[in-house]
N, C-alpha and C positions, 0 to 999 in steps of 0.2 A: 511772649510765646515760648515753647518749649515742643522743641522736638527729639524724638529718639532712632536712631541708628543701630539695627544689629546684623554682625555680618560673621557668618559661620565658615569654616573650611575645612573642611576632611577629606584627606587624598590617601591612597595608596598605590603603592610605585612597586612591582613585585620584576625582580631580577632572577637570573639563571642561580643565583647562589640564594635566593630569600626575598623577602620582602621588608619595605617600610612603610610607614606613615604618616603623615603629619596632622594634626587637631588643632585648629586656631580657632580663636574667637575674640572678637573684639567688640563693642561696645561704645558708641559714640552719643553722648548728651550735651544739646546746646539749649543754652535759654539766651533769651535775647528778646530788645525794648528797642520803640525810637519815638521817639520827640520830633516836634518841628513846628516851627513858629514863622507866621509872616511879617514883616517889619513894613509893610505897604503894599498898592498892589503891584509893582514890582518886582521889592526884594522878601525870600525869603530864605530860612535858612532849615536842616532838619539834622542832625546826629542820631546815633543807633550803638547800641555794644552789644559783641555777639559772644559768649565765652561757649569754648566748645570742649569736654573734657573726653580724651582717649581712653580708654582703659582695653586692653588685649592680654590673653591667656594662652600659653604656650602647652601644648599636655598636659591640661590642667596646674603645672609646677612653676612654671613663671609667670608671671605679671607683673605689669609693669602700668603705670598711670601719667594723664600728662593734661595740664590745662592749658587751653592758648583764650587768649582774649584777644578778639577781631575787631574794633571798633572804624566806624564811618562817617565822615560828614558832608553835607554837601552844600554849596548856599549857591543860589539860582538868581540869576538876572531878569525878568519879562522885557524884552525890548519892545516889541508888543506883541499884537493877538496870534502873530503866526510866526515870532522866533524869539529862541529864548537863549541863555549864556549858562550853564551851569560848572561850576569848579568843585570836582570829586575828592575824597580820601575815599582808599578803601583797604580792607586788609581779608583774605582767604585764603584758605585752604587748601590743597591738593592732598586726597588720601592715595595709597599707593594701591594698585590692583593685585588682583591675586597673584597672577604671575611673575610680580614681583617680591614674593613673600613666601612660595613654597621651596623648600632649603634643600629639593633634590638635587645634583648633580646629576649631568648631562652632558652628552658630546655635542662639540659643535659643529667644526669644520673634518675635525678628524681625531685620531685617539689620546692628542698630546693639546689637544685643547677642551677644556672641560667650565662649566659655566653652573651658580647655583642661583637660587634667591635667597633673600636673608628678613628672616621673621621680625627684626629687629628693627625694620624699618619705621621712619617717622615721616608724617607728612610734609609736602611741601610746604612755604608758607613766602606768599605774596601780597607786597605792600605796594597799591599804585595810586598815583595823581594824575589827575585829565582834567580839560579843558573841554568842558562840552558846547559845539554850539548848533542846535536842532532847530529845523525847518519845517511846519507842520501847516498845509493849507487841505481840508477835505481828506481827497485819502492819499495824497506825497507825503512821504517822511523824505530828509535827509538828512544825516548827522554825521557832523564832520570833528574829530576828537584827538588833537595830539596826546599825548600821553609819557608817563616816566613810571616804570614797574622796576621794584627789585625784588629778586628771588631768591629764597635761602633756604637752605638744604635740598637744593634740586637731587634728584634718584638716576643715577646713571653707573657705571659699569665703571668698576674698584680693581686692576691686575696685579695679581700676584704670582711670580714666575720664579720656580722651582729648577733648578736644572733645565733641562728643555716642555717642562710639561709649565702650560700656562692656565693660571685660575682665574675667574672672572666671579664676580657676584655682586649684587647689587643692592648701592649705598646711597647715604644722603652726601654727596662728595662733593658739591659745587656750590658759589653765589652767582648774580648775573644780576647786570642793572641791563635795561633795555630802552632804549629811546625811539618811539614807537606815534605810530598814529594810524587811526580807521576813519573809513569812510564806509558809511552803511544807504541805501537807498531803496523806499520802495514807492511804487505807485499803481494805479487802478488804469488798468486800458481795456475797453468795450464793455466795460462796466460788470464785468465777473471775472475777470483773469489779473493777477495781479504779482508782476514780476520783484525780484529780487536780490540784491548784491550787496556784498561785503567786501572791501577789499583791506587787510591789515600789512605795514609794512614796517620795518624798525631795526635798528643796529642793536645788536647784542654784546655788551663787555663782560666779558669772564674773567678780567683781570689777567688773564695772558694774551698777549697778540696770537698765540698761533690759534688760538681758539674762538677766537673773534668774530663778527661777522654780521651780515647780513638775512635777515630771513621772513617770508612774505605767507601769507595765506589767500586765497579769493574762492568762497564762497557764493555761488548764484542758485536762485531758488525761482519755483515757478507755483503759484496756490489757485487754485480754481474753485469756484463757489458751482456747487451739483444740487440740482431737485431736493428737498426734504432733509436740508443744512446739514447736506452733506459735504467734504470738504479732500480736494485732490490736492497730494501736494509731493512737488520734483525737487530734487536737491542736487547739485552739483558741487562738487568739494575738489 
């Protein structure tokens, strides 16, 4: 397959003394294939490569280009009819948002602390391996998935301090390996409402202890089936 990405930005920032601008554009093309073969009815296996190429334009005068190849695999266990084992690779992307990308300067706290974004950014890029093992009878799911993620060039906040005036702007500045595991659950009760939870939890290494840590998400959702497949749906985050 092949897909295309364009993603346009023009701001202006008008101050007591002028104004500025900034004009980005960047451009994202992937193609990408998978394969998959069963070895019984048991075992099977499937692989995928995703290559995604960047390309962004500064005022028209920079540009800059960049390919990432994201490749997957995964081979699947049938224990039987209603549980399975599956063992993941995967590798993606995180592109940075605008606001992390437009190069005005800004106060933050007060006039001796000032903060920018930086056009120069590159995307995130995450490599994980999991253990899946999924529950399926009628309408229950449950999936239970330790997991090992590393993360590289994470986007966070670069200080640079001048005399007493401190600058902030943001960079691809960090790695992190994460030792992690989810638990996801849904199921059908009174036969139209049909609840739902996530819960992710995992140690985070940044390679500094003081940075270290622990950190959790839990997601629960609520979906209802309406007259003329229509479809109501609650999210609590």
């Amino acid at each position: 397959g092949v897909q295309n990405y364009s993603r346009w930005i023009g701001y202006t920032y008008t101050t007591g003394d002028g104004g500025q601008y900034f004009d980005y554009h960047d451009n994202r093309l992937a193609l990408f294939g998978q394969m998959a073969y069963r070895f019984s009815d048991r075992f099977s296996v499937s692989a995928g490569l995703r290559g995604e190429h960047l390309r962004f334009n500064i005022y028209d005068t920079i540009s800059r280009g960049q390919w990432n190849a994201l490749p997957s695999v995964a081979l699947m266990y049938k224990i039987n009819e209603n549980n399975t084992l599956k063992l993941n690779y995967k590798s993606l992307l995180q592109y940075p948002s605008y606001h992390f990308l437009t190069p005005f300067i800004y106060t933050q706290n007060d006039a001796l602390v000032y903060s920018a974004g930086n056009p120069y950014l590159l995307p995130e890029k995450t490599q994980r391996v999991s253990l899946n093992y999924t529950f399926r009878k009628k309408y229950t799911n449950l999936i239970v998935e330790p997991y090992l993620a590393y993360r590289k060039g994470i986007i966070g906040e670069r200080y640079h301090i001048i005399g007493s005036v401190t600058n902030t702007i943001f960079d691809n500045v960090a790695n992190s390996t994460k030792y992690g595991g989810r638990i996801s659950a849904t199921t059908l009760v009174g036969g139209f409402l049909m609840p739902m939870v996530e819960f992710d939890m995992g140690y985070v290494d940044y390679g500094q202890p003081k940075y270290n840590g622990w950190e959790m998400s839990l997601v629960a959702g609520l979906e209802m089936e309406l007259p003329w497949d229509l479809t109501l749906e609650a999210e609590f985050l």
